[in-house]
C-alpha positions in Angstrom: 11.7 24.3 -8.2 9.2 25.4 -10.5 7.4 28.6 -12.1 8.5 29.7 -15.4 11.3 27.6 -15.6 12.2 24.8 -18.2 14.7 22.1 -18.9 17.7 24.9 -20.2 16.5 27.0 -16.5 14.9 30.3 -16.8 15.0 33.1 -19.4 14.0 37.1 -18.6 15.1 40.4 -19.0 16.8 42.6 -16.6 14.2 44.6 -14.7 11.1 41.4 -15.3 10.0 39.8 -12.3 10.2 35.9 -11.8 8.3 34.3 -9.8 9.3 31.1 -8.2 8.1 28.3 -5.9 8.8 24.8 -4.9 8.2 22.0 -2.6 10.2 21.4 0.9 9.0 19.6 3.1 12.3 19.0 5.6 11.4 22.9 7.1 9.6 25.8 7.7 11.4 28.3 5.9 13.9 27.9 2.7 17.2 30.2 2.0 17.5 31.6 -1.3 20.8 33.2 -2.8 22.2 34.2 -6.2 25.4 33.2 -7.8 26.5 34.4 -11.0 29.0 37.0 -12.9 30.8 39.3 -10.6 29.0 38.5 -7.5 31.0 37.0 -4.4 31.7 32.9 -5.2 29.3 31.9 -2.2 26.6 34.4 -3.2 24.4 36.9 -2.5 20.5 37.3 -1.6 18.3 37.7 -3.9 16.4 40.8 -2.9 19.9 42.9 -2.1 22.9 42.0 -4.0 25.0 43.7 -1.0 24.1 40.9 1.0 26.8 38.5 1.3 25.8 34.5 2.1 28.3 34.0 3.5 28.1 37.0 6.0 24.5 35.8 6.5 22.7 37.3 3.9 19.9 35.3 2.6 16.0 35.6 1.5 13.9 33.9 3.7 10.6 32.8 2.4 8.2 30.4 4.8 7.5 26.9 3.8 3.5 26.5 4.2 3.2 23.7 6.2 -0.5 22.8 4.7 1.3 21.5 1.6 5.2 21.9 1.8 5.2 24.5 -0.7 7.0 27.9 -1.4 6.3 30.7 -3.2 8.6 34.0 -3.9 8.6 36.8 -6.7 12.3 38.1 -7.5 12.2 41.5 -9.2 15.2 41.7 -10.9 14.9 45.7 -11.0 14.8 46.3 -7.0 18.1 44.6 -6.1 20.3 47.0 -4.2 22.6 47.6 -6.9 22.3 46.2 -10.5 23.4 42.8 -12.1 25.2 42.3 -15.7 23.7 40.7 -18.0 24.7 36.9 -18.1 23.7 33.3 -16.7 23.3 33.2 -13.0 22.3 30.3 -10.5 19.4 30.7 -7.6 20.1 28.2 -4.8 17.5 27.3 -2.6 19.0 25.9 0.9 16.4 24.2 3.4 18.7 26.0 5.9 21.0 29.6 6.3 23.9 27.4 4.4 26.4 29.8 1.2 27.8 28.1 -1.0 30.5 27.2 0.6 28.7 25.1 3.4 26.0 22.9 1.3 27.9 19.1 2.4 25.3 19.0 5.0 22.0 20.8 3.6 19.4 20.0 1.1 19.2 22.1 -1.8 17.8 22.5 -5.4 19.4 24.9 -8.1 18.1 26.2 -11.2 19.5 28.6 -14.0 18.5 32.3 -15.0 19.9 34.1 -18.1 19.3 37.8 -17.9 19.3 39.4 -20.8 19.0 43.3 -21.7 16.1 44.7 -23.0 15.6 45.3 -26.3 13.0 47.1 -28.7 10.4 44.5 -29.7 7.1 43.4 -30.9 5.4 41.3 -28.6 1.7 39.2 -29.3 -0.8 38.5 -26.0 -2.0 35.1 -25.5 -4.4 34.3 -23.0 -1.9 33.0 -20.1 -2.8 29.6 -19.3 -4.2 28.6 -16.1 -2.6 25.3 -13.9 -5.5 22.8 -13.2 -5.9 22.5 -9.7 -6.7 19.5 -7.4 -8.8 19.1 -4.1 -8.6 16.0 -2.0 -11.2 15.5 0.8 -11.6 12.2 2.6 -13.5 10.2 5.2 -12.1 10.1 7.4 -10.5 12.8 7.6 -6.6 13.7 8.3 -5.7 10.9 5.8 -1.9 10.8 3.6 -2.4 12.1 -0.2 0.6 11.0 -2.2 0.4 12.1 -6.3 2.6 9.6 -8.5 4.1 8.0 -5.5 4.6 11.3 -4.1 3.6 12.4 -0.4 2.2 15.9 -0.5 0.0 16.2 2.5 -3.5 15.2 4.5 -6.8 15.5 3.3 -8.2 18.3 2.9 -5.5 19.0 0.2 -5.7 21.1 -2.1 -2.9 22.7 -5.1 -2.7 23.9 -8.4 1.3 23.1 -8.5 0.6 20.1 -10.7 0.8 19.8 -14.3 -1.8 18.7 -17.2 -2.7 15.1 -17.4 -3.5 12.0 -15.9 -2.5 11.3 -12.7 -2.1 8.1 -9.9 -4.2 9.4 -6.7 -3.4 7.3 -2.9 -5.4 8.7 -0.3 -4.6 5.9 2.5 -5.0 5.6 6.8 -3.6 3.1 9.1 -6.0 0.6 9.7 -7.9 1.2 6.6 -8.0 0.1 2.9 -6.3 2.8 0.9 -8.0 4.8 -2.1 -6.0 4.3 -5.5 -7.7 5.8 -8.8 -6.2 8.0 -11.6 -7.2 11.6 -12.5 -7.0 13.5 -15.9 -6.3 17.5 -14.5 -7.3 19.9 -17.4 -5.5 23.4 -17.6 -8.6 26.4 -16.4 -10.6 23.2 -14.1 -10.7 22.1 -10.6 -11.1 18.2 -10.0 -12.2 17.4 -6.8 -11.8 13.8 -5.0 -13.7 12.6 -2.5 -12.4 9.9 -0.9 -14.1 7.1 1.3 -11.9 5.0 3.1 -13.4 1.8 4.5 -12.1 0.1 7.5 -9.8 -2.9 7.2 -11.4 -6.4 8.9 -9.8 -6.7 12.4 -9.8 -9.9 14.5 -11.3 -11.2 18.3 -9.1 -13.6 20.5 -11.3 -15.1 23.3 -9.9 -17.3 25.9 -12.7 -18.4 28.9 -12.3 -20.4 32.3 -13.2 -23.1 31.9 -12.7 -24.0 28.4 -14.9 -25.3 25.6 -17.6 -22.5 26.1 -19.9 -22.1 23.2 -19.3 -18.3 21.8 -21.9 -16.0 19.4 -20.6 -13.1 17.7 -23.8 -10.5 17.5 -26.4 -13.6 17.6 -24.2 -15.7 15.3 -22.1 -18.8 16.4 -18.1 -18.1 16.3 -17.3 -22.0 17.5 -16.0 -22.5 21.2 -13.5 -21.3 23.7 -10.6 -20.9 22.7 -11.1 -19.5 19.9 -9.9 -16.1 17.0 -12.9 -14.8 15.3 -11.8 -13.2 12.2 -12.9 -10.3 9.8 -14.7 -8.2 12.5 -15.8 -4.7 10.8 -14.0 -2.2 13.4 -16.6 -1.1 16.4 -18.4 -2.6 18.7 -19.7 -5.8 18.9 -22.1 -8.5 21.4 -20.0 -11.4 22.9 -21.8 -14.0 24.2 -20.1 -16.9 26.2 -22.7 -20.2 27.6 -21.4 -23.4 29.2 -23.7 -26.0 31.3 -23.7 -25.5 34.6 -22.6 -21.8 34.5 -24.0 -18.7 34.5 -23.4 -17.0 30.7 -21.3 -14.0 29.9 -22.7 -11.0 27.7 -20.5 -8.5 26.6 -19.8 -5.6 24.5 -16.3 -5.6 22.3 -14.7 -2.6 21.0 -12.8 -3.7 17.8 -10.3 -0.5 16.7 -8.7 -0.7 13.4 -5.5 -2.2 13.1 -5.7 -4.2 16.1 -6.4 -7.4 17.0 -8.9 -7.6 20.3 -8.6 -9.9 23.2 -11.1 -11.3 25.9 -10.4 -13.2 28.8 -14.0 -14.6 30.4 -14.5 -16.4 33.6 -17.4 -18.1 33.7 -19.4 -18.4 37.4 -21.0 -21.9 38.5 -24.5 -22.3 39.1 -23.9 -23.9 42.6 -20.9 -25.3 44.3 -21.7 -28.9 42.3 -22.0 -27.4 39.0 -18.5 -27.5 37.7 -18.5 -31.3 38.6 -22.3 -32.1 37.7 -23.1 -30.0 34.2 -26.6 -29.6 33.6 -26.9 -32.6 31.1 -25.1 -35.2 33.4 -27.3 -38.7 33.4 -29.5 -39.0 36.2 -28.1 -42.6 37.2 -24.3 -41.3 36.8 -25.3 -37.3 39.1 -27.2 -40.3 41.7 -23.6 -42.6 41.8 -21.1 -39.0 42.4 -23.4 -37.5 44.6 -23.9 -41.0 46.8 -20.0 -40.9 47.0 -20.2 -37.1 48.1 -22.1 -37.6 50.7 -20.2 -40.7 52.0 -17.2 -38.8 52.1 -19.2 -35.6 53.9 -20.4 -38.6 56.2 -16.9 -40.2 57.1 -15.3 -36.9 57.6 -18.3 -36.2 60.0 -17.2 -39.4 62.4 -13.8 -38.9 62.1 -14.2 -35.8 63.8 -16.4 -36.7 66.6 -14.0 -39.4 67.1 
C-alpha cells in the first residue's frame, strides 16, 4: 500500500482526506475495512462506520487490470458516524474476508493515527510530483518487470514508482529480453522504447534418400541429414539436389522458439536413376545395364517356356 504513508503508517487529522492505492494483481476488485478504538474487533468499512465486516460490509474499489493497481480517497469526515481520535488499522483483503476470516486471503495492512485538529500555522511547499515511467516495445504485448518485479505488458505506463535508478526487463518468449537501468526524476516522464530481437531458432532436415546436398538461402548447410543452426525467425529457401533426382525447392517458416523440421523425398529421374547416378563410369553403367537386360532377357524365355 502506498500514498502518504511512511514506515510508523499514516498520520492526519480527523475530517483530512487520505488517499490511498496499491498493487494487487491476484483480482479485480480489493476489500477495504477499518479496525481501531471502539469499532467491532473484525471491523468496519471505511466509507460507513455502521457497516459491519463481518455482516458484509466492506469498500469495494476495482483493481485496474492495465497495471494491477488501486486507487481510493477515504474522507475521514463523511463516515456515517464519527471516529475517536486514536491509531486505527486499514486492511486491504483481495476478497470480501473480516477480520476474522483472513487464513485464506491475501492482504496488506497499514496504520493511521487520527488526531484532533488543532489551531496552527502551516507553510505551502510546492507538492512534489512522482516521476512517471512509459514502456513501449516491439513487439508489442511484451512482460515489464521493475526491480525484479512483474507489473504488466507493454504499453505500460505509471507514476507509482519512486525517485531513482531503476533495473528495466522488457522480455517475450522466443526473444532476447531488454535489460537496462533508468534514473526517474520527480516532475519528468522517462519513456522506454524497447526493441526486442528475435532469438536464433534451428532447421532439422531429413531426405529420402540420404546424403542430399542442402543450401540454406543460396548458401551450403552440409548434407542430408542434417540441423542447420542460428536461423533468424521467418522464412527461409531450402534447396535439396542429389544425382539422379529431380531437386527440391522449398520455402521454411522458422517461428521463434521452435525448432523446424523437414522431411524431403526426392523423385528419380527415370526408373534407373536411383541405381545409375548421373556420374556413374561409363564402363561400370555398360556392365549393370548388360546384366539388366540379361535378366529382362531370361525372364522373357522363361515365360514363353
Amino acid at each position: 500500500m502506498t500514498g502518504t504513508a511512511s514506515a510508523q503508517g499514516i498520520h492526519a487529522y480527523l475530517g483530512d482526506t487520505i488517499p490511498l492505492s496499491g498493487y494487487s494483481p491476484t483480482s479485480p476488485w480489493v476489500y477495504l475495512f477499518l479496525t481501531g478504538p471502539n469499532l467491532p474487533a473484525n471491523g468496519v468499512a471505511l466509507d460507513n462506520i455502521n457497516l459491519r465486516a463481518d455482516e458484509g460490509g466492506f469498500t469495494k474499489v476495482a483493481v485496474d487490470g492495465g497495471n494491477d493497481m488501486w486507487t481510493y480517497k477515504w474522507g475521514t469526515n463523511s463516515l456515517g458516524g464519527r471516529l475517536d481520535a486514536g491509531t486505527y488499522t486499514i486492511w486491504v483483503v483481495d476478497g470480501p474476508n473480516d477480520l476474522s476470516n483472513l487464513a485464506n486471503a491475501d492482504y496488506a495492512t497499514i496504520s493511521v493515527t487520527l488526531s484532533s485538529p488543532a489551531l496552527s500555522i502551516e507553510t505551502h511547499e510546492t507538492p512534489v510530483v512522482p516521476p512517471s515511467l512509459e514502456v513501449g516495445s516491439i513487439p508489442d504485448d511484451s512482460s515489464v518487470s521493475v526491480d525484479g518485479q512483474y507489473l504488466g505488458k507493454t504499453t505500460y505506463t505509471t507514476d507509482y514508482l519512486g525517485a531513482g535508478t531503476h533495473t528495466i526487463t522488457v522480455s517475450r518468449f522466443g526473444y532476447v529480453p531488454y535489460i537496462t537501468n533508468a534514473s526517474l526524476v520527480n516532475g519528468m516522464t522517462t519513456v522506454i522504447n524497447a526493441t526486442l530481437p528475435a532469438e536464433p531458432e534451428a532447421l532439422m532436415i531429413t531426405t529420402i534418400p540420404p546424403g542430399a546436398v542442402i543450401t540454406v538461402d543460396g548458401k551450403n548447410a552440409g548434407t542430408s541429414p542434417a540441423t542447420i543452426p542460428d536461423l533468424a525467425p521467418g522464412n527461409h529457401t531450402v534447396s535439396v539436389t542429389k544425382d539422379g533426382y529431380n531437386p527440391s525447392v522449398q520455402q521454411v517458416a522458422i517461428t521463434p522458439g521452435l525448432t523446424g523440421r523437414l522431411a524431403v523425398t526426392l523423385t528419380p529421374l527415370s526408373p534407373l536413376a536411383a541405381v545409375l547416378p548421373l556420374n556413374t563410369p561409363w564402363p561400370v553403367a555398360g556392365t549393370l545395364l548388360g546384366l539388366c537386360a540379361a535378366v529382362l532377357a531370361l525372364a522373357y524365355c522363361r515365360q514363353r517356356s
